[in-house]
BAFI-3210 file (N, C-alpha, C; in Angstrom, 3 decimals, decimal comma, padded with zeros to 6 digits):
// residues 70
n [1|2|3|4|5|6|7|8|9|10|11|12|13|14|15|16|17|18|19|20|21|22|23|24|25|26|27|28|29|30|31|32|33|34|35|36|37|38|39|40|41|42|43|44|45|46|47|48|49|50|51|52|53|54|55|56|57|58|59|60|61|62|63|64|65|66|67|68|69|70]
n.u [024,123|021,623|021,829|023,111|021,537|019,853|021,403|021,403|019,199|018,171|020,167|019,793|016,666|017,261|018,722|016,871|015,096|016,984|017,111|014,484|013,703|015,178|016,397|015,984|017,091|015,302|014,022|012,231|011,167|011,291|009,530|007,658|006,457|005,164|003,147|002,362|000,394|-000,814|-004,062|-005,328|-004,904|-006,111|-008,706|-009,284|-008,700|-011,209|-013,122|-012,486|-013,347|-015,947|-016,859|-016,307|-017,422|-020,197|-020,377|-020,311|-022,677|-024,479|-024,160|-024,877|-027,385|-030,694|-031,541|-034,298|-036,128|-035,788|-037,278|-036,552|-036,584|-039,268]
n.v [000,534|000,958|003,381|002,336|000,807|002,431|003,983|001,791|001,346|003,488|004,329|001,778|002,353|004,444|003,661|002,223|003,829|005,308|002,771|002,277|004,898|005,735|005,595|004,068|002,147|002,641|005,190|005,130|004,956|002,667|003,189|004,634|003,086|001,589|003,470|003,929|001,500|001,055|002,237|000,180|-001,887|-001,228|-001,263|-004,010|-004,905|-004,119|-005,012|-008,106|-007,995|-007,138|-008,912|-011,519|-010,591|-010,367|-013,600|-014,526|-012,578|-014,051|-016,781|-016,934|-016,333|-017,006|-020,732|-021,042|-023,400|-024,705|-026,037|-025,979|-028,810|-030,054]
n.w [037,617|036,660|035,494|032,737|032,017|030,836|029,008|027,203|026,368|025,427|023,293|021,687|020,984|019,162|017,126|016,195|015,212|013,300|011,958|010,827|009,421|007,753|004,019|001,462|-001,136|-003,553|-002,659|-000,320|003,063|005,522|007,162|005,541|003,685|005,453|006,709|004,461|004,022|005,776|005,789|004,335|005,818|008,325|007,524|006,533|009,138|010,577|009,214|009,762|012,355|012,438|011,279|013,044|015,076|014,364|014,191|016,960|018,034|016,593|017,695|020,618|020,285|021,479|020,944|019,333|018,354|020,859|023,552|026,389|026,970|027,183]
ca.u [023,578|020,514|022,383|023,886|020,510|018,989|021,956|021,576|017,943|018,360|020,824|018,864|016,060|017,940|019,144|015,824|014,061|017,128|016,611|013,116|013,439|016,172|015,723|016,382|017,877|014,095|013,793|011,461|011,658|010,239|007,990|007,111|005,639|004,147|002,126|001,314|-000,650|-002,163|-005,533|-005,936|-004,788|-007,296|-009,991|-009,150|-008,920|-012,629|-013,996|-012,614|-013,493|-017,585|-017,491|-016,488|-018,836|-021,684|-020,561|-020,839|-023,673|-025,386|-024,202|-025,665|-028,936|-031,411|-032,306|-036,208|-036,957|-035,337|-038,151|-036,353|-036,409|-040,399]
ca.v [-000,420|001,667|004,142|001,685|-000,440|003,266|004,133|000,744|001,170|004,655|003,605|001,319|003,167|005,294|002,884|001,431|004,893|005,352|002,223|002,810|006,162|005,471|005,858|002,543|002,405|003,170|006,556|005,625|004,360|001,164|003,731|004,840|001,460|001,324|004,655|004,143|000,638|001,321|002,434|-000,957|-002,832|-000,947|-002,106|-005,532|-005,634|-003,620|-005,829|-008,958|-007,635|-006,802|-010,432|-012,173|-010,208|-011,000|-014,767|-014,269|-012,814|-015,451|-018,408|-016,158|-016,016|-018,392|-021,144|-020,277|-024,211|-025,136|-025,445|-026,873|-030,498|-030,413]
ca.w [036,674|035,699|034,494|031,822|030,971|030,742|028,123|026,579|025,997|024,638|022,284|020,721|020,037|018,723|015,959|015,010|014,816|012,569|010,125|010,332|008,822|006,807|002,861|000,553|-002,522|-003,865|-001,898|000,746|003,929|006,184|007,913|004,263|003,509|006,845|006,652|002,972|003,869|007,563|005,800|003,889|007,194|009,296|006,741|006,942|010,489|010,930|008,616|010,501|013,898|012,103|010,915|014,563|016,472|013,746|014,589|018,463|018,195|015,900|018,609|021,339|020,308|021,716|019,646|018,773|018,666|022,095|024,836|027,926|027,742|027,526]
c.u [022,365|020,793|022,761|023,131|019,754|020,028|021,692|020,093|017,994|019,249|019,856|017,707|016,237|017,959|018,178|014,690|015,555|016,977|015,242|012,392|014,228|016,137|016,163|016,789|016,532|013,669|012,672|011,782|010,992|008,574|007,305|006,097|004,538|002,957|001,498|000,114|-001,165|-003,520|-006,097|-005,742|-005,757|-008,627|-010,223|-009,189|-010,903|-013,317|-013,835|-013,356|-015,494|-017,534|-016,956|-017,517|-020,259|-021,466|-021,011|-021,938|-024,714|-025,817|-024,984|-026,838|-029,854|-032,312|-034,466|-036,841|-036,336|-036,952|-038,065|-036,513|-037,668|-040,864]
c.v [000,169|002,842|003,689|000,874|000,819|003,818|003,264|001,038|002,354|004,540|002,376|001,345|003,850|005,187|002,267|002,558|005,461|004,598|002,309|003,738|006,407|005,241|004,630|002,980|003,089|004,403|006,296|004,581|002,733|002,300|004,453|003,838|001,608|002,138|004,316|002,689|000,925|001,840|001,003|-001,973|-002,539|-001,396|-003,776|-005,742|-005,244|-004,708|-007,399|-009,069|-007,569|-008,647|-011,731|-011,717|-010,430|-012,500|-015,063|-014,059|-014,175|-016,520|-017,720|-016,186|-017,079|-019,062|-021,543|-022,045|-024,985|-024,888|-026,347|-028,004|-031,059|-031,403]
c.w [035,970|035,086|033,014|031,078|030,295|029,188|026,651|025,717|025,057|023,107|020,966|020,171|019,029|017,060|015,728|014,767|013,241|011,322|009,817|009,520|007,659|004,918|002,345|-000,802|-004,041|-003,802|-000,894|001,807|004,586|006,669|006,357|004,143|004,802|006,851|005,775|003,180|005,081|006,979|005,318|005,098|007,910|008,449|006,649|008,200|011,027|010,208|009,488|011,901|013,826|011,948|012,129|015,214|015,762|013,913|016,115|018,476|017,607|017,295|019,722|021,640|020,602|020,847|019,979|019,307|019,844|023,214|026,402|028,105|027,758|025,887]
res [x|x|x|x|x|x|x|x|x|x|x|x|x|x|x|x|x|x|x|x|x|x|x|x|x|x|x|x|x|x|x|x|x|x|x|x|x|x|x|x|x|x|x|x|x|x|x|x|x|x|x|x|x|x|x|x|x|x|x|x|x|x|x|x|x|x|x|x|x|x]
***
């Protein structure tokens, strides 16, 4: 049986590293597309990831006119 899920699995890599690579009626592929935007994706995600952790910190910070209940 693990001979046959180990075939199975192989196999279908197989076939989505081929449509992945595969050319379109355009000439380029999915992983075309994919490569050509991954720098504007990684900029959008850095920039999301800078503007959560500048909200965290914000809430974080102790508020200045808090003085314990006195």
């Amino acid at each position: 049986m693990g001979l046959l899920k180990f075939i199975a699995v192989g196999a279908a890599i197989g076939y989505g590293i081929k449509y992945v690579t595969k050319k379109g009626p355009n000439g380029r592929s999915i992983l075309d597309d994919i490569t050509e935007d991954a720098p504007e994706w990684f900029e959008k995600a850095k920039n999301y990831a800078t503007e959560k952790v500048e909200q965290v910190a914000q809430q974080a910070k102790p508020d200045a006119g808090y003085h314990g209940g006195q």
